[in-house]
N, C-alpha and C positions, 0 to 999 in steps of 0.2 A: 168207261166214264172218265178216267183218268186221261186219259190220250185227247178226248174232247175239253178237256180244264184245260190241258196245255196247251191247245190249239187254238180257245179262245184270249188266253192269258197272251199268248205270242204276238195275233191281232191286238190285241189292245194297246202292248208294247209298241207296235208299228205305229197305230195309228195319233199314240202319243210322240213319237218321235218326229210324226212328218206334223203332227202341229207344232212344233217346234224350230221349223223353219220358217225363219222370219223373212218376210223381202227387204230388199238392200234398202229402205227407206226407211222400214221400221228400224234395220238393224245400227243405220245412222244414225236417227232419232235418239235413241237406245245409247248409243258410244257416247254422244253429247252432252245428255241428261248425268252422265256416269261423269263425265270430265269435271261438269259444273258443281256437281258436287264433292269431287273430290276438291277443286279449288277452292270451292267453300269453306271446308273441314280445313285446310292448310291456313287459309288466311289468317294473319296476326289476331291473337285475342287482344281485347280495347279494356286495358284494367282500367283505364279512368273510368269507366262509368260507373264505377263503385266509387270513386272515389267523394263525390257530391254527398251520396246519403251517409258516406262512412265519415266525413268531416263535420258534417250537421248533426251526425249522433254522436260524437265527442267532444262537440262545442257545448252540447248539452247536457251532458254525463259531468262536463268540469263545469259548469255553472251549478248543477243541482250540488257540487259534492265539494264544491271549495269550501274551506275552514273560516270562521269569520264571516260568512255571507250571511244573512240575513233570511231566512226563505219566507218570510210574511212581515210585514208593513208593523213597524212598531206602535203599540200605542200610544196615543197622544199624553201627556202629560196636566191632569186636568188638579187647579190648585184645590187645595183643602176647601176652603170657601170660597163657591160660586153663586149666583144670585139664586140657582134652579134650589140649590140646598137651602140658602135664606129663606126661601119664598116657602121652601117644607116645612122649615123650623117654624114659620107663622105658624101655619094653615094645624100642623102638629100641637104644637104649643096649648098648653092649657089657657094659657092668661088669656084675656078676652082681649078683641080688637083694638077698644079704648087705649089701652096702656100700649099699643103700636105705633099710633096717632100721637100720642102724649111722651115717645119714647126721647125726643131730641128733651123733654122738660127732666124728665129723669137723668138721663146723662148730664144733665147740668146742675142737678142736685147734688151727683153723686163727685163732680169737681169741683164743688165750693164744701162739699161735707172732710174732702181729701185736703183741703187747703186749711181749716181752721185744725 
């Protein structure tokens, strides 16, 4: 049983070795594929092409991180009394309408009252 292992084992060695001969066309094909990639592999690395995304993320990194910059829009500077707040102080206001309408007669009360 053994003597028949080894005799199969041998065949099959053969028969893998004679697949293994390639014709001169393959074997060319074969050399060429081998060349063009080794020239591939040698050829110069292209560091610029980092260098695009690596400029645009440190334009950005010193814009986000500079001192004194601003990063959101100030707000407006709105004066203590504007009409939106008069208009509240009415509508708010106990006093009745009348005395709003009648308001320039009171102020001119209250500078002839400052005068005498």
């Amino acid at each position: 049983m053994n003597h028949e292992h080894d005799d199969r084992m041998e065949a099959l060695r053969r028969a893998l070795r004679d697949s293994e001969q390639l014709d001169t066309a393959t074997r060319a094909k074969l050399r060429a594929a081998r060349a063009r990639a080794i020239d591939a592999a040698q050829a110069p690395a292209r560091p610029w092409l980092w260098a695009v995304p690596a400029t645009a993320m440190a334009v950005l990194v010193a814009a986000l991180w500079l001192p004194g910059t601003p990063t959101t829009a100030p707000l407006p500077q709105v004066p203590a009394t504007t009409v939106a707040s008069e208009a509240l102080d009415v509508l708010t206001d106990e006093q009745s309408p009348e005395f709003y309408q009648d308001l320039e007669l009171y102020e001119w009360l209250d500078r002839e009252a400052g005068r005498a």
